[in-house]
N, C-alpha and C positions, 0 to 999 in steps of 0.2 A: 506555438506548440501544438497547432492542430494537425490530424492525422495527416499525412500523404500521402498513404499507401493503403490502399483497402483487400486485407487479404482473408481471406475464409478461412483458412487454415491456421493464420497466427490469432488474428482475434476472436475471442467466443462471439457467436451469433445472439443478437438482444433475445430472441427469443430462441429460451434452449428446453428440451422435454425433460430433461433430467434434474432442472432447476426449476422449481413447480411456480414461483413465485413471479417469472420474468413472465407468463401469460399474462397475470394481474397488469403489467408496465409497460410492455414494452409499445410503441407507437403500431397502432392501428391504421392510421391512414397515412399518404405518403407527406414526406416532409416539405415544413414551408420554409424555405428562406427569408430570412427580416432583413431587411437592410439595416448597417450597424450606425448605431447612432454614437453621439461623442459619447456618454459613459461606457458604454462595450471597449470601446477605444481607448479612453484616457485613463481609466481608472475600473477598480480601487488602484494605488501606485504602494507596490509591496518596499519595503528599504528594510536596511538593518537598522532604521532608527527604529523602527515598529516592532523590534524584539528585542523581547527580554534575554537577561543573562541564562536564562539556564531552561531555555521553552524548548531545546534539544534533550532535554536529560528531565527524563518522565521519572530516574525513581525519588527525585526529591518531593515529598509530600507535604503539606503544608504544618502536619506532625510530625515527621520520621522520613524514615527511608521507606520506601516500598516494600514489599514482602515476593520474593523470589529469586532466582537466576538470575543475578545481573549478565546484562550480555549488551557488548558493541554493535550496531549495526549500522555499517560503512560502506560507501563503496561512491562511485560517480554516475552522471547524468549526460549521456554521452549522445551524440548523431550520429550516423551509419556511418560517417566515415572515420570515426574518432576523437572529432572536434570535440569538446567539452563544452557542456552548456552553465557558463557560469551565471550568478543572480537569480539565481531560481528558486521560487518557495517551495519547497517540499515540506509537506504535514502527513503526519502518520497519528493513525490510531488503532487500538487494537485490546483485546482482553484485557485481563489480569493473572497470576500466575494459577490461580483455578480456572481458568476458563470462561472468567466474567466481564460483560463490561457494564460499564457504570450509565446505564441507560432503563427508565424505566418498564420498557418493554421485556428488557430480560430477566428474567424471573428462575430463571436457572439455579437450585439449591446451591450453590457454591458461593461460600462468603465473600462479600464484597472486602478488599482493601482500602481503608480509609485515608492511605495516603501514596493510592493511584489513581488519576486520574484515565489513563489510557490514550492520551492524547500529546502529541509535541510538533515542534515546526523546528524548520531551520532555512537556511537561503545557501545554496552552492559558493562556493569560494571562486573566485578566477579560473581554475581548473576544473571546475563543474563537480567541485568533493561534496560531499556531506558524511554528517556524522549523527548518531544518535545514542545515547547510554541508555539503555531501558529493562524489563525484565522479561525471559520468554515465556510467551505468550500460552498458558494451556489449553488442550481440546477441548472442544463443548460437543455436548447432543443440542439437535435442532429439527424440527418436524418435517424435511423436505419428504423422507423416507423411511419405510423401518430402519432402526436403527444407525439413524444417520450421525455422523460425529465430523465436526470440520475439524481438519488437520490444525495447528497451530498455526498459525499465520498473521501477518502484521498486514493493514491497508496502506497505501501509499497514495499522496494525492500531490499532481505537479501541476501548478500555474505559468503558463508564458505573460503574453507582456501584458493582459486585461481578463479579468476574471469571467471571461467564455470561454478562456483557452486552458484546459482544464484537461487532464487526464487521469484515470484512475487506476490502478493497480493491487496486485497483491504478491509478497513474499514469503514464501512456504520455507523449512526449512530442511534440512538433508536429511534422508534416510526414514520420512514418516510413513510409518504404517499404515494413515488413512488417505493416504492416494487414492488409490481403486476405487472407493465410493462413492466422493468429493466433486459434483457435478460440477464444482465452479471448476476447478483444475481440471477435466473431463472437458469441457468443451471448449478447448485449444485443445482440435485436432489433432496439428502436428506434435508429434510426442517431441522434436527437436524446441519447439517453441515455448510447448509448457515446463520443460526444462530450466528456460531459462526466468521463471519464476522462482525457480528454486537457488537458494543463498548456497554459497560455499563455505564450510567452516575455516577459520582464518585464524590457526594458531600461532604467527608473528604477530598478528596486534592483539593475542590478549595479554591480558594484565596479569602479573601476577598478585594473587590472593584479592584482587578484585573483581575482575570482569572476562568473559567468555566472548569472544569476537567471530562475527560474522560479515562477511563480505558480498556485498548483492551490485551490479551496474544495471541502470536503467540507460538502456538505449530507447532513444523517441522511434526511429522510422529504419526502414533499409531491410535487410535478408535477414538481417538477425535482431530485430526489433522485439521489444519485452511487449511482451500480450498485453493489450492494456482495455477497458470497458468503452464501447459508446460512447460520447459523450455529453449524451443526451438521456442516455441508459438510467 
């Protein structure tokens, strides 16, 4: 699942001006190649034996239900030409319906949920599906800039066949107000590209009187490939 296409335009650049933070990280000197030994290669070896019943569905707490918007977020894991990439670990994390995550670096006045974790996994079906039940995600303030607020958004993290092969992403959703500001969704140049980080509302699969559906396609590579981080970033 490593890149194969290196485009300036679809992926943000490690180092961006507007994200104050990727100075502090991003590689300084030019890259070394390792040669890959058998653990790169063999393993870790992901299966559906290694998941639990319900590691898809964040709002069960280990008290209750979570506290927000329950909301579907679905869609597939596709290659530029439509193949479906099935057996694939996808893991997402992301806030809480105030805006928090459960990490102690954030300190953000907004009450933590005691029974959100902010985290789930799942592995694609034969057809490269997934699915997740979770709750939408709130804005936060965060120091890049005066006034800066991340739109709500979920992280996405995809595994190919050994855990070097690794890609990162994020899924914003329709019609947010904090576009314009939001360095991360800024740098994917192409406005065509950063688009397609953005989800579609999906009113056949919601539920009634339980859940609000959202539909998002991760494409790995090709003309229409979903903007994804470095992977070394």
């Amino acid at each position: 699942m490593t890149r194969f296409r290196d485009d300036a335009e679809v992926h943000p650049p490690m180092d961006y001006a507007g994200y104050k933070s990727t100075a502090l990280r991003h590689p300084k000197e030019p890259l070394i190649i390792l040669p890959h030994r058998l653990t790169e290669v063999t393993a870790p070896v992901f299966g559906e034996d290694r998941l639990r019943e319900y590691d898809n569905d964040l709002t069960r707490g280990p008290q209750g239900e979570a506290i927000g918007q329950r909301i579907i977020v679905h869609g597939h894991v596709k290659e530029d030409d439509g193949r479906p990439v099935p057996n694939t670990l996808v893991e997402i994390w992301q806030a809480n319906a105030g805006g928090r995550y459960r990490h102690a670096v954030d300190q953000w006045p907004s009450p933590l949920d005691p029974n959100f974790t902010g985290a789930g996994r799942t592995i694609t079906d034969d057809k490269g599906y997934f699915r997740f039940l979770t709750i939408r995600p709130g804005a936060y303030p965060w120091r890049n800039h005066p006034n800066a607020w991340r739109p709500a958004h979920i992280h996405f993290s995809l595994f190919g066949r050994a855990f070097t092969q690794r890609l990162v992403t994020q899924m914003y959703f329709p019609d947010d107000p904090l576009f314009f500001q939001d360095p991360m969704y800024n740098s994917v140049r192409d406005e065509r590209a950063a688009k397609r980080m953005v989800s579609a509302f999906d009113y056949e699969s919601t539920e009634d009187h339980w859940a609000l559906a959202y539909r998002w396609d991760i494409v790995l590579r090709g003309e229409e490939a979903t903007p994804t981080e470095e992977p070394h970033a």
